[in-house]
N, C-alpha and C positions, 0 to 999 in steps of 0.2 A: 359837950360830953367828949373826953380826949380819950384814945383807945391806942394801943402801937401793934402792928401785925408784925411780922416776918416771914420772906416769902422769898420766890423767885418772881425776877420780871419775866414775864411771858411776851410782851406783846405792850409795844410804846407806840401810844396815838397820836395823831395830828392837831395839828391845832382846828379848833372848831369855831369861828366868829356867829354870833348872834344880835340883832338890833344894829345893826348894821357897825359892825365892831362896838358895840359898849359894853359888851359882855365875850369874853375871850377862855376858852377853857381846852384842857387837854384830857382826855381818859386814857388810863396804863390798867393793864393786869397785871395783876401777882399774884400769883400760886401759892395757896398757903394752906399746911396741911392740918387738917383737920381731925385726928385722931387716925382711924385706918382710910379716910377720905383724903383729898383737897380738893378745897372750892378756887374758882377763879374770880378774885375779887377785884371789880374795877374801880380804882381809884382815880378820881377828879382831882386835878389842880385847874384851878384860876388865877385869874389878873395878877395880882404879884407873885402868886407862887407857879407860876407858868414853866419856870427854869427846873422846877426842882429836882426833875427827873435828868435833869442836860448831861449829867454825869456818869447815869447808868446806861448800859447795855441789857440788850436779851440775854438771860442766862445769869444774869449777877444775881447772888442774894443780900435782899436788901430786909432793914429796918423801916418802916416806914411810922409817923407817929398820923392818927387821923380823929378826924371830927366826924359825928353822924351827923346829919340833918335829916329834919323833915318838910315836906309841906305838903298842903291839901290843896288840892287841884281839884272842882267840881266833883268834889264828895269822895275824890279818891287819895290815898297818903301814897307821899314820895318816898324814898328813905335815899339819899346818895354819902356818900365814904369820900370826904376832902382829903386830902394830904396837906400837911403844913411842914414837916421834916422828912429829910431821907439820910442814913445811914449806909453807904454802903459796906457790908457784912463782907462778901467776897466776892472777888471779881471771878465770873466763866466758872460757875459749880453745876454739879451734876442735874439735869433738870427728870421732871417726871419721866420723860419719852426718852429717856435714856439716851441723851447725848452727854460728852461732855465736850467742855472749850475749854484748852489748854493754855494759859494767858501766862505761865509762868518762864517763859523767855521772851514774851515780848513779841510771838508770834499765832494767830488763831489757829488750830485745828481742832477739828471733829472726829470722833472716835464714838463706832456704835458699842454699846455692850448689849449683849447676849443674853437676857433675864432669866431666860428658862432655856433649862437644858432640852435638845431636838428629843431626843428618844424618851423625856415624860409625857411629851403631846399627841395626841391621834387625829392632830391634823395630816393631809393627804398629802402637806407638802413640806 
């Protein structure tokens, strides 16, 4: 089953060895909104598709095309989200938590934005 999200990368994982390297896998989140939500969806790649993420950054919005799987495990179902393609959409966009990354000279900065204005809020501070 082939599905394609669009999201930000949040959060690129390590590599994870199992059976003593014969099984090799990476998990990535992407942010991906959901109507007035976003979920954080982590994405699997494996054994050849290991690289595929090697090109993005935290903060890029990507394409991503994926497979569900399932399996049953001692009467319980898996469900995980493979990756087989990545797109990147753009490099350093504006992520949930309100930063953005400036990539458009060739140099990173961070810049907060301000969502709500101080004098709507009755916080104390």
């Amino acid at each position: 089953m082939s599905f394609e999200i669009e999201g930000i990368v949040k959060e690129l994982g390590d590599e994870q060895s199992f059976n003593e390297g014969a099984f090799i896998k990476k998990e990535h989140l992407v942010e991906v909104q959901d109507g007035a939500y976003t979920q954080l969806i982590p994405v699997t790649v494996s054994q050849k598709n290991l690289g595929l993420f090697d090109a993005a950054n935290v903060g890029d919005k990507v394409k991503v095309d994926i497979n569900l799987r399932s399996n049953e495990y001692n009467g319980k179902h898996y469900v995980s989200v493979n990756g087989w393609r990545l797109a990147i959409v753009e490099k350093g966009v504006v992520d949930s938590s309100d930063q953005t990354i400036n990539v458009s000279d060739g140099e990173q900065s961070t810049t907060t934005v301000d969502p709500v204005n101080e004098e709507e809020t009755d916080l104390p501070f």
